[in-house]
C-alpha positions in Angstrom: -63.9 58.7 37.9 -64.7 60.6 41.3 -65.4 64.2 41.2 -63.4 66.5 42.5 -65.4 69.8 43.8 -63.4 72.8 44.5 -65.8 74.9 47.1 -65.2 78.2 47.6 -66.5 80.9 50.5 -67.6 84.0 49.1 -65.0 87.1 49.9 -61.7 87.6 50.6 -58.7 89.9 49.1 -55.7 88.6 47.0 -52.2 89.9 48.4 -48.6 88.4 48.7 -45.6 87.8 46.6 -46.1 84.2 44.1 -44.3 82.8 41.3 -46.4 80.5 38.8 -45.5 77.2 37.7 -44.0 77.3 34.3 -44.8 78.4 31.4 -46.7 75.3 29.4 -46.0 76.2 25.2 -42.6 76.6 26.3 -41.9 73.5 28.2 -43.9 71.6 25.6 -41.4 72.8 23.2 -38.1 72.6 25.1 -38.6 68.9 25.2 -39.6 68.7 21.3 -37.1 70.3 20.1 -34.3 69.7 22.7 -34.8 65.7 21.8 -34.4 66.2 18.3 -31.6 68.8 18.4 -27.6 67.7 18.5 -26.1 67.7 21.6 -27.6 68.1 25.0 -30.4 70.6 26.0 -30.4 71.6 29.6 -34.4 72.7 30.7 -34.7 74.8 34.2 -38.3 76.0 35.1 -40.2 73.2 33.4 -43.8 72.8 34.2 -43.9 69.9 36.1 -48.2 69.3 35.2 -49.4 66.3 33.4 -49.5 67.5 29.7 -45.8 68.4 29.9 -45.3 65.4 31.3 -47.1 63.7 28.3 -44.6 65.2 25.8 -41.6 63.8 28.1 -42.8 60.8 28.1 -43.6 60.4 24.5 -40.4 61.4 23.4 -38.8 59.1 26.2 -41.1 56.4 24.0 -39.4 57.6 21.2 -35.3 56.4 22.1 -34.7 59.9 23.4 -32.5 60.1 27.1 -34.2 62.9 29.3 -33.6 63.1 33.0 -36.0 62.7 35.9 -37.5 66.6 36.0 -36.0 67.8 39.4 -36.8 70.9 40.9 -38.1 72.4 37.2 -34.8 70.9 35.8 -34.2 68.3 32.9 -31.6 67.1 30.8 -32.0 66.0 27.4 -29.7 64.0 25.0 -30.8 65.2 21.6 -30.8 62.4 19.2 -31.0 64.9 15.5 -33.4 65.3 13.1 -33.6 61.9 12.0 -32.6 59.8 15.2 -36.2 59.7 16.7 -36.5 55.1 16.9 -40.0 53.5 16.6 -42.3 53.4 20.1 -43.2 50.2 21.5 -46.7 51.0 21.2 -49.2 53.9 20.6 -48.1 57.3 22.2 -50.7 58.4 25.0 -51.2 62.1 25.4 -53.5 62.3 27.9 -55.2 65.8 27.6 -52.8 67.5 26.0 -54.3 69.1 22.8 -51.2 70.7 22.3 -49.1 67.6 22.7 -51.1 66.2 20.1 -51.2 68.6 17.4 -47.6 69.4 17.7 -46.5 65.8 17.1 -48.4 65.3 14.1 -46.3 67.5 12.1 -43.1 66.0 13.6 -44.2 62.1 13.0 -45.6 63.2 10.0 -42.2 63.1 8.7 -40.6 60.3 10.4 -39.4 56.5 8.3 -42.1 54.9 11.0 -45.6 54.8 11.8 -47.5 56.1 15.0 -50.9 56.0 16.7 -51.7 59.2 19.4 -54.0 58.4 21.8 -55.5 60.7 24.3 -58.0 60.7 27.3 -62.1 61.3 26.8 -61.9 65.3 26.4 -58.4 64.6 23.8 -60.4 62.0 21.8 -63.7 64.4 21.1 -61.6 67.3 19.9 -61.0 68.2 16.0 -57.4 67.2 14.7 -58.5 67.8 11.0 -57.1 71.7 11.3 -53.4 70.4 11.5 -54.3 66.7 9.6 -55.7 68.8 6.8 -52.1 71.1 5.7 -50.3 68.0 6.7 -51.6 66.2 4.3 -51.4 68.7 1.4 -47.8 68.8 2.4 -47.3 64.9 0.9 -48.3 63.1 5.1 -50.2 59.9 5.4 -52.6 60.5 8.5 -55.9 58.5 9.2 -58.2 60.1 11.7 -61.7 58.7 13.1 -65.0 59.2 11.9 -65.2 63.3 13.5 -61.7 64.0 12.4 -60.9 62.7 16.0 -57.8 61.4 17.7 -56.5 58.3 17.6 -54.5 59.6 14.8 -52.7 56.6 12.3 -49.9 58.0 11.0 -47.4 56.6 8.4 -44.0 57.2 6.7 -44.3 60.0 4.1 -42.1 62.4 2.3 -43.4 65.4 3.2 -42.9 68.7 0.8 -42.9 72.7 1.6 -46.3 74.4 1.7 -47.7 77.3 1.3 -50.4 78.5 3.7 -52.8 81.0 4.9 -53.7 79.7 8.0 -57.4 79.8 8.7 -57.5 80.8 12.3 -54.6 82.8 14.6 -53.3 79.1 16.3 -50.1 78.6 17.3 -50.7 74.7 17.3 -51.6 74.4 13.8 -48.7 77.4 12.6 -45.9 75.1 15.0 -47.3 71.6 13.5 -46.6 73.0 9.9 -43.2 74.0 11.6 -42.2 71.3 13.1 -42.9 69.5 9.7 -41.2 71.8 7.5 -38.1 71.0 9.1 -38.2 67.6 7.4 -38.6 69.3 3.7 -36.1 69.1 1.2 -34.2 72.1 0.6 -34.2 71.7 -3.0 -37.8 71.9 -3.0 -37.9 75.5 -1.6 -39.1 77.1 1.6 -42.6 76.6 3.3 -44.6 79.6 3.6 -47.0 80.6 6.5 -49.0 83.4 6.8 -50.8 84.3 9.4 -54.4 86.2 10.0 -53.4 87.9 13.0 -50.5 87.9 15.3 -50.7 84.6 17.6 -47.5 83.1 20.1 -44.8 82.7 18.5 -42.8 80.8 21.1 -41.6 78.2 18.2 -40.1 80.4 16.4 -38.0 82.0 19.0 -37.0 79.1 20.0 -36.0 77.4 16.8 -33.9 80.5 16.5 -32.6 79.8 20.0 -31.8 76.3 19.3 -29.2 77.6 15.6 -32.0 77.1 13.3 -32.9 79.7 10.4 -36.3 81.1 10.2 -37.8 83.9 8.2 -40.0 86.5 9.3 -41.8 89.2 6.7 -44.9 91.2 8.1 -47.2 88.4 8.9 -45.7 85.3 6.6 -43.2 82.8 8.4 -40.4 81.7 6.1 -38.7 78.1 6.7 -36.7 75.6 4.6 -36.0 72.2 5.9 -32.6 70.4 5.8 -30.7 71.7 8.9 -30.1 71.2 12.1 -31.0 72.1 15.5 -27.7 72.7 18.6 -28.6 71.5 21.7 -28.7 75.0 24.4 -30.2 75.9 27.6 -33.6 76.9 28.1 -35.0 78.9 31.0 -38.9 78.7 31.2 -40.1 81.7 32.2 -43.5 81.6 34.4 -46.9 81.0 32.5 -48.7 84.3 31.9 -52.1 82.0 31.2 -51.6 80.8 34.7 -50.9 84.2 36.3 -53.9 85.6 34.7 -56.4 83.7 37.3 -54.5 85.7 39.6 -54.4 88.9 37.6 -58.1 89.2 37.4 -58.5 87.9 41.1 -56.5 90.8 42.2 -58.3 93.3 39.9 -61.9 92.3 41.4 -61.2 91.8 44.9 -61.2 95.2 47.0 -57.8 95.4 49.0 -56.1 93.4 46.6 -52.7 94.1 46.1 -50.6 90.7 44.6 -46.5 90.6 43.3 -46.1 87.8 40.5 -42.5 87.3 39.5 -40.8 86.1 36.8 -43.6 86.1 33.8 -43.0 85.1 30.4 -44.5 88.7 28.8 -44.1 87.8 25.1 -46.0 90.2 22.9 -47.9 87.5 21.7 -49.2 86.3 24.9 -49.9 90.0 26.7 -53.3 90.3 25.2 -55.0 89.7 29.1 -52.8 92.4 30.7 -54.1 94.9 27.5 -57.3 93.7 28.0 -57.6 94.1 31.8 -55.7 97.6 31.6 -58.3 99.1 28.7 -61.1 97.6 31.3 -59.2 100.5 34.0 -57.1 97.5 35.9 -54.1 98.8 37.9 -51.2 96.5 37.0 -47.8 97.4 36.2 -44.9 95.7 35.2 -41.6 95.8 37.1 -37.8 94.8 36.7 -38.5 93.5 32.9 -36.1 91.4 31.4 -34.9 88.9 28.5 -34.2 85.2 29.3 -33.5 82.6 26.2 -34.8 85.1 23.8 -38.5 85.4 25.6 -39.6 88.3 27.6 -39.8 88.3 31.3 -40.8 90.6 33.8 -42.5 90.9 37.5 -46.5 91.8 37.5 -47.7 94.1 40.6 -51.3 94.1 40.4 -53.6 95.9 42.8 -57.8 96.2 43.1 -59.3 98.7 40.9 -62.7 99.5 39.7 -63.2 97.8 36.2 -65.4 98.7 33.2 -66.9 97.0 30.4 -65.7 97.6 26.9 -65.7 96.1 23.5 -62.7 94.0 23.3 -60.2 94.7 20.8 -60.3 91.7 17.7 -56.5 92.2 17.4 -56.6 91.6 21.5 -58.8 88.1 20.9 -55.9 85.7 19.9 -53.4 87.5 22.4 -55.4 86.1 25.0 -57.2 83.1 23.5 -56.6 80.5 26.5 -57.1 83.5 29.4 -60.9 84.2 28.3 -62.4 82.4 31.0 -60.7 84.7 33.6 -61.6 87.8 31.7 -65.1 86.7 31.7 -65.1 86.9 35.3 -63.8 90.2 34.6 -66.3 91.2 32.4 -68.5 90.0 35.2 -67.6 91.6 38.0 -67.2 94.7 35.7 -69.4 98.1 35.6 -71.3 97.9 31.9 -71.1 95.6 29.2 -68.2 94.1 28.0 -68.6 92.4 24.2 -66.2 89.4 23.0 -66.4 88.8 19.3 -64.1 86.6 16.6 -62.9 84.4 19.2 -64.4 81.0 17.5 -61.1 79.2 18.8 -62.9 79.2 21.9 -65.5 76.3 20.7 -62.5 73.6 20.0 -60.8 74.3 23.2 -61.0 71.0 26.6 -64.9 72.4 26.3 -66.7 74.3 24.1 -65.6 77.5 26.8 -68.0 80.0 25.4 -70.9 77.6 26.6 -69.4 76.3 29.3 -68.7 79.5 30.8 -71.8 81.2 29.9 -73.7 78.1 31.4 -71.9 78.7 34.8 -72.5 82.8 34.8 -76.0 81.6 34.4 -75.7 79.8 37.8 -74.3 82.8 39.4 -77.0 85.3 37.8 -74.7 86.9 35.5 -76.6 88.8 32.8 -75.1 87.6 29.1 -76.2 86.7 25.5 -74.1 83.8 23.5 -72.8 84.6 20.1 -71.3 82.0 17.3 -67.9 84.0 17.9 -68.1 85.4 21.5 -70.6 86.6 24.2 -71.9 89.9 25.6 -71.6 90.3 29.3 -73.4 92.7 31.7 -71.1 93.5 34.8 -73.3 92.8 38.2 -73.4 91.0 41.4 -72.5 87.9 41.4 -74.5 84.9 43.0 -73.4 81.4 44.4 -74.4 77.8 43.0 -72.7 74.9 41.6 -70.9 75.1 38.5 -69.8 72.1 36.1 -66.6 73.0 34.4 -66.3 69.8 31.9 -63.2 68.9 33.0 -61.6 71.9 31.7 -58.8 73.1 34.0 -59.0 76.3 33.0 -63.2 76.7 33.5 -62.3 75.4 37.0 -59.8 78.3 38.0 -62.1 81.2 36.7 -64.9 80.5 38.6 -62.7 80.3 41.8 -61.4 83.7 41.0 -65.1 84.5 40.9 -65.2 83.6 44.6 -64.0 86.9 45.4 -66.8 88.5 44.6 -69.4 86.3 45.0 -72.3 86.7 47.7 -72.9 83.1 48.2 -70.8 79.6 48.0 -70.0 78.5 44.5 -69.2 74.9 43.8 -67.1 73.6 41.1 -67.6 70.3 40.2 -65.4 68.1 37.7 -61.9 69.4 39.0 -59.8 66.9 38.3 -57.5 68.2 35.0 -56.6 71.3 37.1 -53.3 69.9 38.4 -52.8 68.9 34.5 -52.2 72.4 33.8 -51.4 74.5 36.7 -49.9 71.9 39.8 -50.0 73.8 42.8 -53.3 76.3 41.9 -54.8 75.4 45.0 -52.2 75.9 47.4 -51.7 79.4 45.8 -54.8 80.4 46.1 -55.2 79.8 49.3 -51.8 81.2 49.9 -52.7 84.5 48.3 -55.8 84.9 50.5 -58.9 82.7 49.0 -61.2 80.5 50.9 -61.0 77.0 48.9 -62.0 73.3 50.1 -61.8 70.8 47.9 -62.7 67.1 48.1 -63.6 63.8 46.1 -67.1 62.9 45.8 
């Protein structure tokens, strides 16, 4: 494959008024659960990027009727619980690691066998952390040698579980969901407990959707034998794809950037708590409910940030938005210290490295830890930067344009428009300086 190179001139302030695509755990979930819901399930907002676009398509696969995504709008025809028919062949997921972990707990319960494929980066990353519960739950799953996709998955009857989970992941806490729904009633209710607070965008929506769920401090009650009504779903824009933008703003001197219509669940906000306790100036404006999630505008203006010792019960709040906070912690006075946030090694890359590799190229003073790193806030330098393919690797280091004193290049590019479609009409939009072109 070509590489894409994002270049970016040093400088530059952020300033306008931008909405987001769509928020991506959401329309990853509207689709899943609209196509096995009764009834139809009417979708506006979607986010029209390639890993969405995987779980459409897979379900499409799958027998299910679902519109032509217009404009951020869908329709699906819910098929039930049990009205999912065989796929012609293996499902591909492309790079969708959510994608992929959510449908083994759903297939894991179906009368027919799969196989999910996925792109290079899919295929290297560990599956065993949602294989593993599945499997105690009564699933038949074969993995490759590495615990890597493709996944073989067989008919099994699956029964309730009880489960601590290991880690604060929604993927692995939605796949034992998604499962559970298939459980025999008589059999009880499965039991998920949680180590710390992580999104919970499965359970709202399961509630949205007419179907029973149980909630008791930090355990997740659900029994299996009902059924899912077909609704409507507004996605609310992606708060992981506003914070590029949020810590853009909070670097860049002059700064001062509207962002309407962000999803603020409390179990996403943990970049806006983080930036704010680093002395950020960003306030939120006209807040609001849609479909049970939490929305709201973000005004953020420039402000002089500091280092600090990041919260752990912050860590999984803001799991996917580390890489902009390390450009943060970059471009911060002090030192800012990131532990427990292991999740970080089995994300597209291993994004502690990755991005510690890259503030290496800009001469960004740090020291890797198993669980986190230790940044020192100073000027930062210019050089080229490999992000691994990982979208989200790619868009922090243009942030860090803003503040850079020399050209940065990002090479490896291509999965950005897999995540965020658009991110580079935006940026240039809200004020940055950003080429980009095959090589």
């Amino acid at each position: 494959m070509s590489d894409l190179v994002f270049k970016v001139t040093p400088g530059g302030k952020l300033s306008g008024d931008i909405r987001v695509p769509g928020d991506k755990s959401i329309s990853h979930r509207s689709i899943i659960l609209g196509s096995i819901a009764d009834g139809i399930t009417t979708v506006e907002g979607f986010l029209e990027g390639e890993d969405s676009l995987a779980t459409l398509e897979a379900f499409r696969a799958m027998g299910v009727q679902i519109d032509d995504v217009v404009a951020g709008k869908t329709t699906i025809q819910g098929v039930g619980l049990h009205g999912l028919k065989p796929p012609a062949g293996s499902l591909y997921l492309g790079n969708s690691g959510t994608s992929m972990r959510l449908l083994c707990g759903l297939l894991a319960a179906q009368a027919f066998p799969t196989v999910l494929t996925g792109d290079k980066s899919l295929s290297s990353r560990p599956m065993r952390r949602v294989t593993d519960p599945l499997t105690e739950m009564g699933a038949n799953i074969v993995l490759q040698e590495g615990g890597v996709a493709p996944i073989h998955i067989s008919a099994g009857k699956l029964h309730p579980i009880i489960y601590d989970l290991p880690v604060a992941s929604a993927q692995i806490k939605s796949c034992l969901l998604l499962a559970s729904l298939y459980t025999d009633s008589a059999d009880g209710s499965s039991q998920i407990t949680e180590p710390a607070p992580c999104r919970d965008h499965t359970e709202r929506m399961l509630r949205g959707f007419g179907y029973e769920i149980g909630t008791q401090g930090a355990r997740i009650s659900i029994t299996g034998g009902g059924s899912l009504s077909g609704c409507h779903i507004d996605v609310p824009a992606d708060i992981s794809s506003a914070a590029f933008f949020l810590v853009g703003a909070s670097i860049a001197e002059g700064s001062d950037l509207l962002l309407r219509h962000v999803g603020i669940n409390p179990t996403r906000t943990g970049v806006i708590n983080i930036l704010l306790a680093m002395g950020a100036d960003i306030s939120i404006e006209n807040p609001g409910e849609v479909g049970g999630e939490p929305v709201a505008d973000i005004r953020v203006k420039y402000a002089p940030l500091k280092g600090i010792e990041i919260p752990l019960d912050q860590v999984p709040l803001a799991i996917d938005e580390f890489p902009a906070l390390f450009i943060a912690a970059a471009c911060a006075q002090g030192t800012t210290t990131l532990s427990g946030a292991e999740e970080l090694r089995v994300k597209e890359s291993d994004r502690i490295q990755v991005m510690a590799d890259g503030l290496a190229t800009l001469g960004v003073t740090h020291v890797v830890k198993d669980d986190g790193i230790i940044i020192e806030g100073g000027t930062l330098g210019g050089g080229e930067i490999n992000s691994h393919g990982d979208h989200r690797i790619a868009m922090a280091f243009t942030m860090a344009g803003l503040k850079a004193t020399k050209e940065i290049s990002i090479h490896d590019c291509h999965n950005v428009a897999t995540s965020f479609p658009g991110f580079t009409d935006l940026a240039g939009k809200t004020g940055i300086s950003l080429e980009y072109a095959e090589k």
